[in-house]
C-alpha positions in Angstrom: 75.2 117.8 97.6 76.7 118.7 94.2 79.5 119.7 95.6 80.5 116.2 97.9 79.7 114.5 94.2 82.2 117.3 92.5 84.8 116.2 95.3 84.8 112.2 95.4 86.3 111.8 91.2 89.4 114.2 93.0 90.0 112.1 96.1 89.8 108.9 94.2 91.7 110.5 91.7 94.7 111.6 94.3 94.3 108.3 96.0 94.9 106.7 92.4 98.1 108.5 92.3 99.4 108.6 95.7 101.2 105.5 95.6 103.4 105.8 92.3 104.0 109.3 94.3 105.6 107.4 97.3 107.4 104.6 94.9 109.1 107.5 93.4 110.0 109.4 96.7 110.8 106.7 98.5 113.8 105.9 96.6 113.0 102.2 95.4 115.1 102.0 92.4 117.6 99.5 92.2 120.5 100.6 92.3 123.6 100.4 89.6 124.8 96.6 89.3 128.6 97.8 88.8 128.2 100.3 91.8 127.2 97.9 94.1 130.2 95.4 93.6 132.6 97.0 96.1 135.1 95.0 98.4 135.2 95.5 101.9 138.9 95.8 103.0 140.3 95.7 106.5 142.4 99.1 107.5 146.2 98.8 108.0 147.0 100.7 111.3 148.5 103.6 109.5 145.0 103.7 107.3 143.5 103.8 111.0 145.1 106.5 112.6 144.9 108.3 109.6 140.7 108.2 110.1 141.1 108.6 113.7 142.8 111.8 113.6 140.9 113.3 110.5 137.7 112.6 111.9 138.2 114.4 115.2 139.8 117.1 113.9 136.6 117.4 111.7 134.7 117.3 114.7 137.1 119.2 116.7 137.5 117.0 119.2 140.3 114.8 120.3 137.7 112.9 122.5 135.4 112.1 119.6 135.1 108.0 119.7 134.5 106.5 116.5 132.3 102.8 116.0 130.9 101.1 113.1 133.3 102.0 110.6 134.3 100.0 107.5 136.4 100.1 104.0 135.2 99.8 100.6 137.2 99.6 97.5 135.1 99.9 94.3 136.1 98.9 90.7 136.7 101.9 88.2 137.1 104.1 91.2 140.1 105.4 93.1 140.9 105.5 96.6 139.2 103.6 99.6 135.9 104.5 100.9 135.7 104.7 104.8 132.4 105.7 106.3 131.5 105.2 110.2 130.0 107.0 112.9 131.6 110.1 115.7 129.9 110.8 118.8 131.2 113.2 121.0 130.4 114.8 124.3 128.1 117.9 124.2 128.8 121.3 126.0 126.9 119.5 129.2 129.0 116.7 129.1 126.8 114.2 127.9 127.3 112.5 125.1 126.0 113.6 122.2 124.6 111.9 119.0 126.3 109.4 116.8 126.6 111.1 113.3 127.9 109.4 110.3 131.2 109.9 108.5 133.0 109.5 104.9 136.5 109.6 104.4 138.2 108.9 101.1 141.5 107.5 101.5 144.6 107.8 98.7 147.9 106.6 98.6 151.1 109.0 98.0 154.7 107.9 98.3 153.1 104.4 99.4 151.8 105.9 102.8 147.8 106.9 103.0 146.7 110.5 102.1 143.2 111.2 103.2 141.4 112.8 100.4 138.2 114.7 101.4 135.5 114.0 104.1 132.4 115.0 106.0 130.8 114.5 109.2 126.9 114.8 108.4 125.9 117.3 111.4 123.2 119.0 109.4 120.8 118.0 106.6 122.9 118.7 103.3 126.3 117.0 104.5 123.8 114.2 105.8 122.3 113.9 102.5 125.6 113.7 101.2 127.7 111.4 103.7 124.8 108.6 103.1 125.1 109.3 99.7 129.0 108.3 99.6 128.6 105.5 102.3 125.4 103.7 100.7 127.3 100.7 99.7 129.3 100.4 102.7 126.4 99.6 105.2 
């Protein structure tokens, strides 16, 4: 018996806790006003192509079929933000999971220059890609 007693301040105690615990975890801060305030821009063709080609080479795969994808512009920063998802077919065939993509897109000599990019296939590049694209969705 002393020992249920010695146990029940804990629980309450953890319970207590438990939900500032989540708040944090969870991600519920607002974010940044200024970051927020990009402006969705439709892609010239060249800007397109550009995407198209980068992304499959990234996935290695000239079938790869892109969806979803939009343009951001944000104040203060450079370059256009592109972010989207690749699926392509699996070693069966079949086609294989929709993963989500970041380009950053420059301009040199007044054509588009594609920066850096990932394709988030495993947790850290994940992590990262919805990092980059969080104010595009």
């Amino acid at each position: 018996m002393g020992t249920r007693l010695f146990r029940m301040p804990r629980i309450v105690g953890v319970v207590a806790v438990l939900p500032f615990l989540v708040a944090c975890a969870g991600g519920n801060r607002p974010a940044p006003e200024a970051a927020s305030s990009g402006q969705r821009l439709n892609l010239t063709p060249a800007q397109s192509q550009l995407i198209d080609s980068g992304v499959k080479q990234m996935v290695e795969s000239q079938d790869a079929r892109l969806s979803a994808v939009t343009a951001t512009r944000h104040p203060g920063k450079p370059g256009v933000h592109v972010c989207g998802f690749v699926s392509k077919k699996n070693a069966s065939g079949k086609d294989g999971p929709d993963l989500p993509f970041y380009i950053e897109l420059r301009e040199a000599d007044g054509k588009p220059v594609a920066e850096r990019g990932q394709v988030g296939s495993d947790p850290s590049k994940l992590s990262k890609v919805n990092f980059v694209c969080r104010h595009n969705r």
